[in-house]
N, C-alpha and C positions, 0 to 999 in steps of 0.2 A: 879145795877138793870138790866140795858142792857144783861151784859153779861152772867144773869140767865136767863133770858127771854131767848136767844139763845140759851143756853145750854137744859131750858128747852123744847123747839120744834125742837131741832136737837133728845133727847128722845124719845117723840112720835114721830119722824121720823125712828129714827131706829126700834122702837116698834111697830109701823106700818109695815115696811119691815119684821121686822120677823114673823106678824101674814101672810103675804101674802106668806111667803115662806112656814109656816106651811100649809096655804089651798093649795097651790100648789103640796105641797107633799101630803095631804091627798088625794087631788083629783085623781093624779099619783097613789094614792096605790088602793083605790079604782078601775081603769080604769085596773092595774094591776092583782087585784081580778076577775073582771068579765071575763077577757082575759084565765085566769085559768080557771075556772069554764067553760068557753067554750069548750077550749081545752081537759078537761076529760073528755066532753060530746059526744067529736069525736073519743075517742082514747079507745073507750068499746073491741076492738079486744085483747087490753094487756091486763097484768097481772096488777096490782094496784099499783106495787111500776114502773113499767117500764111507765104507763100513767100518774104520776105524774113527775119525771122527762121530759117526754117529753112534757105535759102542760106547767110546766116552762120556757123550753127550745124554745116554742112557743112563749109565752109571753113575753120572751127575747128580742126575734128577731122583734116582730114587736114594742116594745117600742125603741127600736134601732131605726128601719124605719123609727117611726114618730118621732124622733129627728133629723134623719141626714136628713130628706124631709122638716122640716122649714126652712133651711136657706136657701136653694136654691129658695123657693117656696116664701119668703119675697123680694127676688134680683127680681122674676120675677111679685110678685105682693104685690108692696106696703103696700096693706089694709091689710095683712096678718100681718103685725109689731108686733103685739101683741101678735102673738102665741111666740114670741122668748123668753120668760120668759117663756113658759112653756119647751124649750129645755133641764134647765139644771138638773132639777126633772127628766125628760124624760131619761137622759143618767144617771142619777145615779141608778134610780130601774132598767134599765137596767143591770147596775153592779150589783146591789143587786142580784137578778134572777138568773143573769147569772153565782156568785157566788154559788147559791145554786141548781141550776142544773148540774155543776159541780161537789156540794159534792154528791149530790146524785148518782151520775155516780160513781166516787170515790171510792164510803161506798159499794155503792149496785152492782154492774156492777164488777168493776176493783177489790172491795176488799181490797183496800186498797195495791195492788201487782203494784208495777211500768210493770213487766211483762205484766201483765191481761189487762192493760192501752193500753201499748201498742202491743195489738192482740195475744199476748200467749195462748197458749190452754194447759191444765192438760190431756194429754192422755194417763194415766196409767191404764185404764180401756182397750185397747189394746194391753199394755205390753208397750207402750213408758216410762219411770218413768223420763223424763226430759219435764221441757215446751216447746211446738212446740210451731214457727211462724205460725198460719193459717192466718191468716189476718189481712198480712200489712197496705193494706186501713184503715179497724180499729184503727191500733194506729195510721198511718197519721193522721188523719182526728182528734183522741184525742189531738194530739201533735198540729192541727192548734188551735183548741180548748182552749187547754192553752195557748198558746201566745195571744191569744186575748182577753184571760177572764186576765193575768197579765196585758196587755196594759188598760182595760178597767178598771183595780182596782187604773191604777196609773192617769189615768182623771179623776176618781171618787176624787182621794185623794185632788186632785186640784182644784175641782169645785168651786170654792168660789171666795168671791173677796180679799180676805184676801190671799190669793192665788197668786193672779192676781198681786194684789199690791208688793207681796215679790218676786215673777221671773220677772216682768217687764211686759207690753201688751203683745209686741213683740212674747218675750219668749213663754209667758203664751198661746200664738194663734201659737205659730209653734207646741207645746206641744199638742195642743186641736185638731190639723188636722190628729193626727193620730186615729179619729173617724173612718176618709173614710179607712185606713186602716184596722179598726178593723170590721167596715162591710161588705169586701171583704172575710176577713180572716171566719169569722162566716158564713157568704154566703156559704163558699167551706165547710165549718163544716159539717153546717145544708146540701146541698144539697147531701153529701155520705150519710146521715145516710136517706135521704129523697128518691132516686131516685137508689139506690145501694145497701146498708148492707143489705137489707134483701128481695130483690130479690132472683129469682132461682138461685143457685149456688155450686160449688159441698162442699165446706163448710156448707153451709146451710144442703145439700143433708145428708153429713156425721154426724152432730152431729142433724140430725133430726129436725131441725129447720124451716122450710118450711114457705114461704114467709105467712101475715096475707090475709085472706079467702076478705080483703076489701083493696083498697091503700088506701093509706095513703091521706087522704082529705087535708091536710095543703100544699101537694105540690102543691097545685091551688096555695093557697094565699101566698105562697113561693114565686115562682115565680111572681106573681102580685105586691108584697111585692118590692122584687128587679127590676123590669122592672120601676115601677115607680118610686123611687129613684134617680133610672139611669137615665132617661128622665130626672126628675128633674134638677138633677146634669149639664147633658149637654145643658138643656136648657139656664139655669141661666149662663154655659160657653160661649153658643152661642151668649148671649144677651153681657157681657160684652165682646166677640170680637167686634160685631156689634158697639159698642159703643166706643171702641177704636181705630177702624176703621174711625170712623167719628167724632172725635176730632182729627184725625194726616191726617185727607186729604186722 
């Protein structure tokens, strides 16, 4: 009789964690949703398939942001604890997103051409009948691109405790720290295509491309995005110096 009794409230204990992780994720897709709908609202200068993608790629980055700004922000203030169950929803619509601003890049942009990917130009309308290099930046900047949307698919694959439990803690947290690297690497992504590709430039000059008649609004909160992360980051480093500091004298 005992031993049903526990089995039975270890049940609705698990069935309780999964309804929490369903709110958790719907609340994420939702928060997801209106971050889009934002982003197309700013980005009326494009074309519709080029302000969808770059919505995405908006909404990426800052569900990025507010995943990698909880942990630091719980080290430097306790009462925050609670936000840390919304981190790991937070880095998988991440992934999600950031998989799907990719294809769309991909399908729509590159064509599906590893060339086009990386900054190839078709310039047989001059007589060139091979693909030029115009812009190397371009595929840099793809190429940081993908290695951070692969990094980001294989935390995603892990996110679980099921996870956790088959690589070990340890493991499982040396595995999970290449977050801060994939924000660095997205950072350099987002800020070519933000502050550079489509500036004045004689590439732009040549295939008639002229920078949009407004900037680009999201490099505020780009940068605000990243400045405070950073602060974060280093605060929550500064406190546990201070703190190791004065347990060793």
């Amino acid at each position: 009789m005992g031993t049903e009794t526990a089995q039975a409230d270890e049940g609705r204990t698990v069935s309780a964690s999964h309804r929490t992780i369903i709110f958790q994720h719907l609340g994420v897709a939702l928060i997801t949703i209106f971050l889009i709908y934002l982003a197309l609202l700013g980005h009326r200068q494009w074309s519709a398939d080029m302000r969808f993608w770059r919505a995405i790629g908006d909404a990426s980055f800052i569900l990025l942001s507010m995943a990698l700004a909880i942990g630091p922000l719980v080290e430097l203030r306790r009462e925050a604890t609670s936000l840390l169950k919304w981190r790991r929803p937070l880095g998988i619509w991440f992934a999600l997103t950031a998989t799907i601003h990719g294809y769309l890049v991909w399908d729509g942009w590159a064509r599906w051409s590893v060339r086009r990917f990386l900054g190839f130009e078709d310039l047989s309308a001059v007589g060139i009948e091979e693909l030029v290099l115009t812009d190397p930046g371009f595929g840099l900047a793809n190429l940081i691109g993908a290695v951070a949307l692969i990094l980001a698919l294989v935390l995603a694959a892990i996110s679980s405790d099921r996870a956790m439990q088959a690589l070990g803690y340890q493991q499982w947290k040396y595995v999970q720290r290449l977050a801060y690297v994939i924000f660095y690497l997205v950072g350099l992504h987002a800020a070519y295509f933000i502050f550079l590709h489509y500036e004045l430039s004689l590439r732009n000059l040549v295939f008639q491309n002229p920078p949009p008649p407004d900037p680009n609004w999201f490099r505020f909160y780009f940068v605000g995005l990243v400045a405070i992360v950073l602060v974060l980051q280093w605060s929550a480093f500064a406190k546990r110096v201070v703190k190791h500091r004065q347990a060793h004298g």
